[in-house]
C-alpha positions, 0 to 999 in steps of 0.5 A: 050421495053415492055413485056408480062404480061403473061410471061414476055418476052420481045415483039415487041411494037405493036405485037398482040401476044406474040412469046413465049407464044401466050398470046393475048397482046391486050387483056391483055392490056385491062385487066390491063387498067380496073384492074388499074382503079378498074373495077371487074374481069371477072369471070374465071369460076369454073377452079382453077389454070392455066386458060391457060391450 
């Protein structure tokens, strides 16, 4: 089973977005690929606090 790295719920293997949320899964699977290899963050912008908002 596998689950959004936004939220936490539990998602269908090759689902695209998230039911719960809408976080993009393909998206943040990239972004946990390129964190786990040690590549830099992507710079947010000035915004603090929830970028989903």
């Amino acid at each position: 089973m596998h689950f959004c790295p936004n939220c936490g719920a539990p998602v269908v293997s090759g689902s695209n977005f998230c039911q719960k949320c809408g976080a993009n899964l393909k998206q943040e699977a990239a972004k946990l690929a390129a964190l786990k290899q040690g590549a830099p963050v992507a710079d947010m912008g000035k915004k603090r606090g929830c970028y989903n908002c």
